[in-house]
N, C-alpha and C positions, 0 to 999 in steps of 0.2 A: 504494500500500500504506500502511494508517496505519502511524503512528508506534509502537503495540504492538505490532504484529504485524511489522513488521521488528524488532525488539528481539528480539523470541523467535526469529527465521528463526535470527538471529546469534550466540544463548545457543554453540552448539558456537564458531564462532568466536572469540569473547570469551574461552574456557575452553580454547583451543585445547592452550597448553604444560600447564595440568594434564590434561587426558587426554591428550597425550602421555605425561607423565609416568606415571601410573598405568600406560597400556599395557604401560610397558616394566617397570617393577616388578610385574608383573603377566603376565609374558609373552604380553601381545597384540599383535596386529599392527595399530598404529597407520593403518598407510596403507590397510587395509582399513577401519580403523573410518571414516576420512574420510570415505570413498565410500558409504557403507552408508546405503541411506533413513533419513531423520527424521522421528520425529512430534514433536513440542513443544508444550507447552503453556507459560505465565506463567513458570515456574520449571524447568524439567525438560525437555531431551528425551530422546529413547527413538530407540535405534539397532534398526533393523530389518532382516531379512536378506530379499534380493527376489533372485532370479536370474530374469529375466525369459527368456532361453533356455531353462531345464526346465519356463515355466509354471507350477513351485509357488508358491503363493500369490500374491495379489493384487487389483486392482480388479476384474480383468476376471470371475474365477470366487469372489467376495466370500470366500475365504480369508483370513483374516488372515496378515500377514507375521509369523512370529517374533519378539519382543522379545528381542535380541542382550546388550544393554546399559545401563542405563538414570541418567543423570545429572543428578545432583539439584541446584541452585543452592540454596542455605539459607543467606540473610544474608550474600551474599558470598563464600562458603566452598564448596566442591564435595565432593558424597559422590555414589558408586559403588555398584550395584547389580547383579551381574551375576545370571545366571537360567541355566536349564538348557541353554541355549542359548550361551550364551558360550563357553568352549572349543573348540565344536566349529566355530563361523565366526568366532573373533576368537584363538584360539588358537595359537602360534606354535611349530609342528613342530621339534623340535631331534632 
């Protein structure tokens, strides 16, 4: 794998304690976000929701997976974007 492209695998882990952080101010369920497919690019990935037991979305039937989350690296700094979608698979039932 080069050298850029493992840079970007690791952007979530690099950033790991700020979206901890955010989740929990944020009432989301961190250990869900872990687990939850990545796409990433240079600066940014995108938490995606796959249940692969209902078959929604995916490779196999070129459904796009929902954009859950999406985390932006800018200069260092980390900013949070969530979408219509966040609540309802990262959102923490009280």
């Amino acid at each position: 794998m080069k050298k850029g492209v493992e840079f970007m695998c690791k952007l979530f882990d690099m950033y790991k304690k700020e979206i901890q952080n955010y989740c929990i101010a944020n009432s989301l369920d961190f250990e869900k976000a872990k687990n939850m497919s990545q796409c990433w690019g240079k600066n940014d990935v995108w938490l995606q929701y796959h249940d692969p037991k209902k078959g929604e979305s995916g490779l196999m039937d070129e459904t796009p997976a929902p954009i859950v989350l999406k985390i932006i690296v800018n200069n260092g700094s980390v900013e949070f974007e969530q979408t219509e979608y966040t609540m309802k698979y990262l959102g923490v039932v009280t």
